[in-house]
N, C-alpha and C positions, 0 to 999 in steps of 0.2 A: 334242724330242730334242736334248743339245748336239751341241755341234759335234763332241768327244771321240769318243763315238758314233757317229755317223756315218761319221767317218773309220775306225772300226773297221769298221761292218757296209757300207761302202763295196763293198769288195773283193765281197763275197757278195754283191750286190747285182748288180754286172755279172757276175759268174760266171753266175747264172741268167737273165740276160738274154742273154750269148750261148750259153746253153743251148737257152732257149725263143723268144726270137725268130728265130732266125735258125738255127737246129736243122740243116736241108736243108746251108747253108752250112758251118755247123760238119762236120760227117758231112765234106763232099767233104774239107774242107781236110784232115782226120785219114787218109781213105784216101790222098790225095794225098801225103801226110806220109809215112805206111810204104809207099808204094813208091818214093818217091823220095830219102828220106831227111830229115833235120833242116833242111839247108840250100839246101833248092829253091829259087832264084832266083824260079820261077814262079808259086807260092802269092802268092793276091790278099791286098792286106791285108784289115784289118775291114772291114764295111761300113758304109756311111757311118751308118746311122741307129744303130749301136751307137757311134759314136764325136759325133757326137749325144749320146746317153743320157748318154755320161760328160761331157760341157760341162755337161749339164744337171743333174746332180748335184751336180757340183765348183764350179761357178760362185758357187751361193748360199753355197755355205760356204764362201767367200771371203767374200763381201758377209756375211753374218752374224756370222764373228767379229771383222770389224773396228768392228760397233755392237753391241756386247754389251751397253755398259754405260749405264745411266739418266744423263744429266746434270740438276743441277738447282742453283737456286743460293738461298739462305735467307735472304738482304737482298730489297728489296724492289728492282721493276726501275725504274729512272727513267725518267721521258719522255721519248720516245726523238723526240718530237716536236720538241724545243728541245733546239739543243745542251747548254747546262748550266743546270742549275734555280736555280742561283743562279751569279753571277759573279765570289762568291771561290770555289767549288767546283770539284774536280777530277773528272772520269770516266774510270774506268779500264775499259777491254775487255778480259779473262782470256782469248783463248784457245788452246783445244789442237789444236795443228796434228795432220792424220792422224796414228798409226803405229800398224800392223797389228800389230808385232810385239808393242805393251804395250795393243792394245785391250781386253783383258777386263779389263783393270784398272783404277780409276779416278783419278783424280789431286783430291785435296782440299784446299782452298787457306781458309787460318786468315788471322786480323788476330787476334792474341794468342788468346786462350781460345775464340774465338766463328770455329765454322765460316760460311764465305762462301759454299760453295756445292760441289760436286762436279762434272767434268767428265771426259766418255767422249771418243777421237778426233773430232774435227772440228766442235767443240761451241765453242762461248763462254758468259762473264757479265758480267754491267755492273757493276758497283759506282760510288756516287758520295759523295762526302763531303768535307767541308770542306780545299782544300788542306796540302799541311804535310809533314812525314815519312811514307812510305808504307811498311809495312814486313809483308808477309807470307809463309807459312809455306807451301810447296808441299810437298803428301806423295803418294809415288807409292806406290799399294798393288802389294802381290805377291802370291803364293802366299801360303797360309794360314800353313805353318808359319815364312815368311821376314819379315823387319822390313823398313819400310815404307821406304822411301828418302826424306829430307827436304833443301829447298832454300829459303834466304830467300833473297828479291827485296828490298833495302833504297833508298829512293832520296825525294832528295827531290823534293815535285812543286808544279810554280806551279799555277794556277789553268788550266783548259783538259783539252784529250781526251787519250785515250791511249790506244796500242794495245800490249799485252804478249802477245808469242805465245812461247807456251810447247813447246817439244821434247821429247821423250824420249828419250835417248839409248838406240842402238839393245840394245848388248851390259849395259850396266850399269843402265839404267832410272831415269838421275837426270832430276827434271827440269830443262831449262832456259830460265830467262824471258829474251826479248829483246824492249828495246822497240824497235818502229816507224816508221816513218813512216806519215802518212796515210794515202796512196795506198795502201801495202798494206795497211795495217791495215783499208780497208775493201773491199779486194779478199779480204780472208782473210775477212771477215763476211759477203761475198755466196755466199761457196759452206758457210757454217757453219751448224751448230743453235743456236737458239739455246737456254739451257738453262731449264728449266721454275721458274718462281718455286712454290717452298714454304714 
Protein backbone atom coordinates (compact mmCIF):
# COMPACT_ATOMS: atom_id res chain seq x y z
CA UNK A 1 0.00 0.00 0.00
CA UNK A 2 1.66 3.67 -0.68
CA UNK A 3 2.04 5.91 1.36
CA UNK A 4 -0.86 8.16 -0.37
CA UNK A 5 -3.24 5.56 0.80
CA UNK A 6 -2.61 5.05 3.81
CA UNK A 7 -2.78 8.54 4.88
CA UNK A 8 -6.15 8.25 3.49
CA UNK A 9 -7.53 5.13 4.99
CA UNK A 10 -5.52 6.29 8.20
CA UNK A 11 -8.27 8.29 9.78
CA UNK A 12 -10.89 4.89 9.41
CA UNK A 13 -8.52 2.95 10.71
CA UNK A 14 -8.33 4.58 14.26
CA UNK A 15 -12.10 5.37 14.11
CA UNK A 16 -12.65 1.56 14.49
CA UNK A 17 -10.10 0.98 16.81
CA UNK A 18 -11.60 3.38 19.25
CA UNK A 19 -14.81 1.84 18.40
CA UNK A 20 -13.68 -1.70 19.11
CA UNK A 21 -10.93 -1.64 21.36
CA UNK A 22 -11.88 0.45 23.87
CA UNK A 23 -15.86 0.38 23.26
CA UNK A 24 -16.66 0.33 27.38
CA UNK A 25 -14.43 3.57 27.38
CA UNK A 26 -15.75 5.25 24.32
CA UNK A 27 -19.70 4.58 25.74
CA UNK A 28 -18.74 6.38 29.34
CA UNK A 29 -16.98 9.30 27.72
CA UNK A 30 -20.27 9.94 25.25
CA UNK A 31 -22.70 9.67 28.19
CA UNK A 32 -20.38 11.73 30.22
CA UNK A 33 -20.29 14.16 27.17
CA UNK A 34 -24.33 14.84 27.19
CA UNK A 35 -24.78 15.34 30.63
CA UNK A 36 -22.12 17.51 31.00
CA UNK A 37 -21.75 19.19 28.06
CA UNK A 38 -18.99 19.65 25.19
CA UNK A 39 -16.48 21.25 27.46
CA UNK A 40 -16.08 18.88 30.60
CA UNK A 41 -12.85 19.64 32.05
CA UNK A 42 -13.18 16.15 33.58
CA UNK A 43 -13.33 13.77 30.43
CA UNK A 44 -10.08 11.43 30.58
CA UNK A 45 -8.13 11.74 27.54
CA UNK A 46 -7.63 8.59 25.13
CA UNK A 47 -6.19 5.78 26.48
CA UNK A 48 -2.98 5.15 26.22
CA UNK A 49 -2.89 2.04 24.01
CA UNK A 50 -5.16 3.95 21.47
CA UNK A 51 -2.55 6.63 21.32
CA UNK A 52 -0.03 3.79 20.99
CA UNK A 53 -1.94 2.45 17.84
CA UNK A 54 -1.51 5.95 16.14
CA UNK A 55 2.74 6.08 16.86
CA UNK A 56 2.27 2.80 15.37
CA UNK A 57 0.69 3.64 12.29
CA UNK A 58 2.13 7.01 11.64
CA UNK A 59 5.66 6.27 12.43
CA UNK A 60 6.37 3.88 9.50
CA UNK A 61 5.00 6.18 7.14
CA UNK A 62 7.46 8.67 7.99
CA UNK A 63 10.30 6.07 7.66
CA UNK A 64 8.81 4.94 4.30
CA UNK A 65 8.33 7.84 2.44
CA UNK A 66 11.55 9.11 3.06
CA UNK A 67 13.21 5.75 1.24
CA UNK A 68 11.01 5.33 -1.43
CA UNK A 69 13.31 5.45 -3.99
CA UNK A 70 16.03 2.55 -5.48
CA UNK A 71 19.39 4.16 -5.58
CA UNK A 72 21.85 2.67 -8.03
CA UNK A 73 24.77 3.92 -9.87
CA UNK A 74 25.88 2.35 -13.79
CA UNK A 75 29.79 2.92 -13.61
CA UNK A 76 31.48 0.38 -12.14
CA UNK A 77 32.33 0.88 -8.13
CA UNK A 78 36.16 1.21 -7.45
CA UNK A 79 38.24 -0.38 -4.89
CA UNK A 80 37.25 0.99 -2.11
CA UNK A 81 40.10 -0.84 -0.78
CA UNK A 82 42.90 1.70 -1.90
CA UNK A 83 42.33 5.20 -2.01
CA UNK A 84 42.85 5.66 -5.71
CA UNK A 85 43.49 2.99 -8.42
CA UNK A 86 45.80 4.99 -10.07
CA UNK A 87 47.57 8.29 -8.96
CA UNK A 88 46.74 10.51 -11.69
CA UNK A 89 43.01 9.59 -10.96
CA UNK A 90 40.33 11.48 -9.33
CA UNK A 91 37.43 9.87 -6.88
CA UNK A 92 34.49 11.52 -6.65
CA UNK A 93 31.71 10.68 -3.78
CA UNK A 94 27.94 11.90 -5.09
CA UNK A 95 25.95 12.09 -2.29
CA UNK A 96 22.50 12.89 -1.46
CA UNK A 97 22.06 14.31 1.86
CA UNK A 98 18.34 13.28 3.54
CA UNK A 99 15.23 15.39 2.46
CA UNK A 100 11.89 14.03 3.21
CA UNK A 101 10.30 16.59 1.47
CA UNK A 102 11.90 15.51 -2.30
CA UNK A 103 12.30 11.62 -1.18
CA UNK A 104 10.08 9.98 -3.67
CA UNK A 105 11.77 11.52 -6.22
CA UNK A 106 15.06 10.55 -7.55
CA UNK A 107 17.97 12.67 -8.39
CA UNK A 108 20.05 11.46 -11.71
CA UNK A 109 23.50 12.55 -12.14
CA UNK A 110 24.85 12.55 -16.29
CA UNK A 111 28.70 13.01 -17.51
CA UNK A 112 27.35 14.29 -21.00
CA UNK A 113 24.96 11.60 -22.66
CA UNK A 114 25.86 8.62 -20.23
CA UNK A 115 23.90 8.34 -17.02
CA UNK A 116 26.25 7.78 -13.80
CA UNK A 117 23.84 6.44 -11.63
CA UNK A 118 20.60 7.48 -9.67
CA UNK A 119 20.32 8.52 -6.07
CA UNK A 120 17.24 8.23 -3.26
CA UNK A 121 17.81 10.53 0.16
CA UNK A 122 20.63 9.54 2.12
CA UNK A 123 22.26 7.40 -0.58
CA UNK A 124 25.94 7.90 -2.23
CA UNK A 125 28.10 6.76 -5.59
CA UNK A 126 31.67 6.69 -6.37
CA UNK A 127 32.80 7.54 -9.49
CA UNK A 128 36.62 7.49 -10.55
CA UNK A 129 38.46 8.59 -13.65
CA UNK A 130 41.21 10.18 -14.89
CA UNK A 131 41.68 13.81 -13.27
CA UNK A 132 40.98 16.97 -15.44
CA UNK A 133 37.52 18.84 -16.03
CA UNK A 134 34.62 17.39 -14.06
CA UNK A 135 31.63 18.40 -15.42
CA UNK A 136 28.11 16.86 -14.59
CA UNK A 137 24.55 16.99 -15.10
CA UNK A 138 22.12 16.75 -11.75
CA UNK A 139 18.46 16.16 -12.68
CA UNK A 140 15.99 16.32 -9.87
CA UNK A 141 12.69 14.25 -10.90
CA UNK A 142 9.10 15.59 -10.02
CA UNK A 143 5.72 14.69 -10.41
CA UNK A 144 4.81 13.20 -13.59
CA UNK A 145 3.30 15.89 -15.33
CA UNK A 146 6.18 18.51 -14.11
CA UNK A 147 9.95 18.99 -15.92
CA UNK A 148 12.64 17.68 -14.16
CA UNK A 149 14.86 20.46 -12.48
CA UNK A 150 18.51 20.37 -13.75
CA UNK A 151 22.04 21.47 -12.22
CA UNK A 152 25.64 21.43 -13.48
CA UNK A 153 28.48 20.80 -11.05
CA UNK A 154 31.52 22.22 -13.32
CA UNK A 155 35.03 22.16 -11.60
CA UNK A 156 38.24 21.43 -12.26
CA UNK A 157 39.76 18.37 -10.24
CA UNK A 158 43.74 17.34 -9.35
CA UNK A 159 44.21 14.13 -8.77
CA UNK A 160 42.87 12.80 -5.10
CA UNK A 161 39.20 12.22 -3.30
CA UNK A 162 36.26 14.11 -3.13
CA UNK A 163 33.32 14.38 -1.37
CA UNK A 164 30.28 16.34 -3.18
CA UNK A 165 26.97 16.40 -1.07
CA UNK A 166 24.32 17.29 -2.87
CA UNK A 167 20.94 19.36 -1.27
CA UNK A 168 17.68 19.81 -2.42
CA UNK A 169 16.30 22.66 -1.92
CA UNK A 170 13.45 22.41 0.15
CA UNK A 171 10.47 24.70 -1.60
CA UNK A 172 11.85 24.58 -5.43
CA UNK A 173 13.65 21.11 -5.66
CA UNK A 174 16.83 22.25 -7.28
CA UNK A 175 19.73 20.36 -6.56
CA UNK A 176 22.65 21.54 -4.87
CA UNK A 177 26.30 20.16 -5.08
CA UNK A 178 28.71 21.17 -2.49
CA UNK A 179 32.00 20.08 -2.10
CA UNK A 180 33.59 18.85 1.16
CA UNK A 181 36.00 18.33 3.39
CA UNK A 182 37.17 15.07 4.38
CA UNK A 183 36.15 14.74 7.63
CA UNK A 184 32.59 15.24 6.56
CA UNK A 185 32.50 13.90 3.56
CA UNK A 186 33.28 10.69 5.46
CA UNK A 187 31.08 11.43 8.34
CA UNK A 188 28.13 11.71 5.53
CA UNK A 189 29.26 8.02 4.21
CA UNK A 190 29.19 6.53 7.49
CA UNK A 191 25.55 7.15 8.03
CA UNK A 192 24.74 6.70 4.03
CA UNK A 193 23.62 3.87 1.48
CA UNK A 194 25.62 3.01 -0.46
CA UNK A 195 23.97 2.80 -4.11
CA UNK A 196 23.76 -0.70 -5.91
CA UNK A 197 26.20 -1.16 -8.88
CA UNK A 198 24.08 -2.02 -12.17
Amino acid sequence: MGFGALVVVGPWILEWALEHLDKPAAEKRTRRSLQSGPFDANLQPFPMRLTLLSSILVLPLLATSCRSVDSYQSVPMPNRAVELESATNMRTYFIRRDAAAWGRFPLRIYSGPTELGSLGPGSYMCWERPAGHLLVRLVQEREAKRSPIEKLYDRQMEPGVYYVVIDIALAEGIPEPTLVSEEEGRALLAISEAAEVR
